[in-house]
Every structure is written in C-alpha cells, then in structure tokens.
C-alpha angles and dihedrals in degrees: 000000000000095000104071095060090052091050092057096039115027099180109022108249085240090066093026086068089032090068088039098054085045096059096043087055086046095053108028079051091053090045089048089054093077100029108098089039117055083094091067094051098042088057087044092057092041090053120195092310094051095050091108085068107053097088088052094048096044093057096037091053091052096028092053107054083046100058090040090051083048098059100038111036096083089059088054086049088045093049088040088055096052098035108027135275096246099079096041080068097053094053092035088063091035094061088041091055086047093050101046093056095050088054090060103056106041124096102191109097082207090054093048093047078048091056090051098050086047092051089047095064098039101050121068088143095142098058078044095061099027085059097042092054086047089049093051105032124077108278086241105059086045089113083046087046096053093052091051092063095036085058091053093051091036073051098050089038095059099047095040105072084041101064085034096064089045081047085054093053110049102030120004142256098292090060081055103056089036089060082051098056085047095063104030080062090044083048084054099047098052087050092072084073089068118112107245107250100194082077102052095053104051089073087062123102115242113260125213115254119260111245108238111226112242111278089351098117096040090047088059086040089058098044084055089057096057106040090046089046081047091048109039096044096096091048095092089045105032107087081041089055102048094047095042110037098021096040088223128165115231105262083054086058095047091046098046088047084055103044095084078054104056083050096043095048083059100039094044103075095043084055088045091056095043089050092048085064096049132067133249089263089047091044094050093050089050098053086042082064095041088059098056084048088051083047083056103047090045091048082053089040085060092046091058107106097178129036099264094061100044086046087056094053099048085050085056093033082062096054088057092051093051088074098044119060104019097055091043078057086051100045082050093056105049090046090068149054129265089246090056100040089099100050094037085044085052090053094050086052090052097053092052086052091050094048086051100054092055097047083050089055101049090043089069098035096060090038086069095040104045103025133242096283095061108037100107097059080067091060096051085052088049088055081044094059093043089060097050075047098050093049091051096061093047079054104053106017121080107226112223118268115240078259091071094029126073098272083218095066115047122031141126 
C-alpha cells in the first residue's frame, strides 16, 4: 500500500524544494562572498603602475560574466528543458566551484577578469533552479515557489559579503574564494539528492503551448532590463566608495552590500502575496511606483555623508527590490507552458544579465565622468529612467486577459 506513493515520487516535492532552496542560499551566499570586492583585488594585483587600468578592469570583471550569461544562459534553459533541470544544476555548481579556485591562485588581474567571464558562461544556475522547482512544485504555488527561491538568494546574499569581508580581513581574497569553491562542491553534492525531474514529466501529458500575447514577453523583457541596469550600476564603484568616501573597514563594505538583502529577503514573499491577487496591469502600475521610490532612496543614498545613514538607505532601498525581479520572473512563468519554462526562464535571465551589464558600463563610465563622490546621484537618474520605461510599456503594450493567464494566479 506504501509503495506505490514512493514509486511515483521518490523525494516529496516539499523536501525536494527544501533541499533545493538550501543549496541556492548556500551558493548565491558563497558567490556573494566575493562580489563587492573583486575591485579591491583587482587594484591589489595592478599595483601603483597599473592604476590607469582599474577602472577598466572593475567594469569589464563584472561586465564579462554578465554578457556571457547573457548569451548563454537560454541554450542551458533550452537543454534543461529537453534533458532535465537536475543535472543543469550540478554543472552549474560544478563550473562556479572551478571558477572560484582559479580565481584564488592567479596573479594576473587579465586572467582574473578571463575566469569571471568564463563563469560566467558556464553558470546559469539560477534559470536552472528556478525551472526545476517549477517543474516539481504544484503549477499553482509556482509565484510561492519563486519567492521562495528569491528569499534564499536575498538570504545568501545578505550573509556572504559579510563573511567575505571578515574573509578580507584576516586572510585575504584567495581564502575567500577557496571557502567558495568549497561550498559551491559541497552545493553540488547535495544536488544529487534531487529527484530527477526529466522523469517525472514525461508522464505528463503534453500540454498545448500558451499564445503569447503580442509584445507581452518582450515588454517584461524589457522591465527586467531597466530595473537590473538600475540595480547592478554601483557594483563596479561601490567597495571604492565605501572605503573611500565613507572611510569604512571590510567587513563594513560587505555589511553595508548585504543589508538591501536582509530587507528584501523579508519584504519579497508579502509582495508576492499582494501581486498574486492583482492582475498583470495592476502589477505593472505598482513596479512602475516602486521605481520612482527606489529614484528617491538612491537620491538619499547619495546625500549620506557618514555610514549610519547610507546603511539606512540601502535597508529601505531592499523593501522597494523585493517587488521587482522577482514578480517580472513570475509574470514570465505563468505566460508560458511547462515544456518552455526553461528556455523562457533563461531569457528572463538573460535579461537580467543584459540589464546588468549595462548598469555595470555605465557604472564605470560615470564613475569616470562624474567622480567617486558623486556616483550614486547616476544611479537615482537610471531608476528614473526605468519608471518613465516602465510607463511607457503599460502605455503601449496589451497585458494578457485571465483567459491567457493561469487562472490561479491572478485573479480578483
């Protein structure tokens, strides 16, 4: 009588994304751990003669991983979709654990720029996970489901520049990277205890693919661009800015990087449960709000003059993300059908990547232009820009009727 249960479903999908949501806070947290700080290694490594290059070498080792992401991300989707997600996971961490070691032992700030843009073609770990959980959780708790993930990255994302600070100042940047690889390892190991998710839909029947509305998935596309471009520009300033403006230690840049995270991780499932009540018009008036509030924080951010007060904006500035990326995932994945979640997943990662990598650019750019002190003030304009963006999608898109969305999901 037992045994049949067990046979269909070898690991309950509770567990099952249990484990999952376990090992992405435990990556994205070992990934975190080196992200404000790749800056700071790659002047070490210049030294006093190289300093021309640093603003070069700060945009290009953020700016590479994310155009290769960008590209390839999709075709992991794509190969997810036809093989399984499971094992996109597997070599997903794999390729982060490789990558971070490498990072600690060379020498050469070129060849470390080299290892990022390499990781970043051969990641994609989050579409990955994001499409396996879809794949093994009921349809309709897909938006819950999401959150759940984005929490345990908002999570990791919150402790890892915090350890890796500490890391930074007792030991240096390559312990750092070696107690990523470690995780990462330890992440891919524990994946194996994934039920495989290629097996359990192919007894499904196959459903009918969903009809895009016209323009609807490259208008959210195109919301994920702006707000990403938006969110990643201070990365290639902001460890520079807190240690040169603000006079702050390490483990100050790395608390100060994970704060919005420790605020977004709690504000991200109640807007999740607001949006899921609303539908796609509502949601999109509502982000487009949520971008003129980020406009305002950052304006604030750029204000503070001393460490309590730029802390307290990127607490605010945490509340306002948790009701951006992770709903435009969530409008994408209940626009499509099961069989395309991977690859559509992938675009809206890429999306995100490509965002990025603009926001990255013009960090640096601006950095250059309008010097250190003033940074911050270009970021408020760039959110700015992603409202008047964002209106103008809700103005000239059509937002798909309850007959092409999941009728669970939205609904009044």
């Amino acid at each position: 009588m037992r045994a049949q249960p067990h046979k269909q479903q070898p690991l309950p999908a509770d567990r099952a994304l249990r484990l999952l949501v376990l090992i992405q806070f435990l990556s994205m947290g070992a990934m975190e751990m080196s992200g404000p700080f790749w800056p700071l290694q790659i002047q070490r490594l210049l030294g006093p003669e190289g300093a021309g290059y640093i603003g070069l070498l700060s945009t290009m080792v953020y700016a590479g991983p994310m155009l290769t992401a960008m590209l390839l991300t999709p075709l992991w989707g794509r190969l997810g979709d036809r093989t399984g997600h499971k094992p996109m996971i597997v070599r997903a961490l794999l390729a982060l654990a490789l990558c971070q070691g490498l990072a600690a032992i060379t020498l050469d700030p070129w060849l470390l720029v080299t290892i990022r843009v390499m990781q970043g073609a051969l990641a994609g770990f989050l579409a990955a996970a994001q499409a396996y959980a879809l794949a093994c959780c009921d349809r309709s708790r897909g938006g819950h489901t999401l959150a759940r993930l984005q929490s345990a990255t908002a999570i990791g994302s919150l402790i890892g520049p915090v350890l890796g600070g500490w890391l930074m100042d007792v030991s240096g940047f390559a312990l750092l990277c070696y107690g990523a690889t470690a995780i990462c390892l330890l992440c891919a190991l524990g994946s194996f205890g994934l039920p495989a998710d290629k097996a359990r839909a192919s007894k499904r029947k196959p459903a009918a693919p969903v009809v895009l509305p016209k323009g609807w998935l490259g208008a959210i596309l195109l919301v994920i661009v702006l707000i990403q471009a938006a969110k990643m520009m201070p990365q290639p300033f902001y460890a520079l800015y807190v240690a040169n403006i603000l006079h702050a230690p390490s483990w100050l840049i790395g608390a100060t990087y994970a704060a919005s995270a420790a605020t977004l991780a709690m504000s991200a499932p109640l807007w999740g449960r607001m949006f899921d009540r609303w539908q796609p018009a509502h949601t999109l008036r509502v982000i487009e709000g949520v971008a003129w509030l980020c406009a305002l924080t950052l304006a604030a951010t750029a204000l503070a003059n001393e460490w309590l007060g730029f802390l307290a904006s990127r607490l605010v500035w945490g509340i306002w993300q948790g009701a951006l990326l992770p709903v435009a995932y969530a409008l994408i994945a209940n626009t499509v059908s099961t069989r395309q979640q991977g690859f559509a997943l992938g675009l809206g990662n890429s999306a995100a990547k490509a965002g990025a990598l603009l926001g990255a650019v013009f960090g640096g750019i601006g950095m250059g232009l309008v010097g250190l002190a003033h940074s911050f003030w270009l970021v408020a304009l760039t959110y700015a820009l992603a409202a008047i963006g964002i209106r103008w999608v809700r103005s000239f898109t059509s937002t798909p009727g309850p007959s092409t969305l999941s009728t669970h999901t939205y609904h009044n």
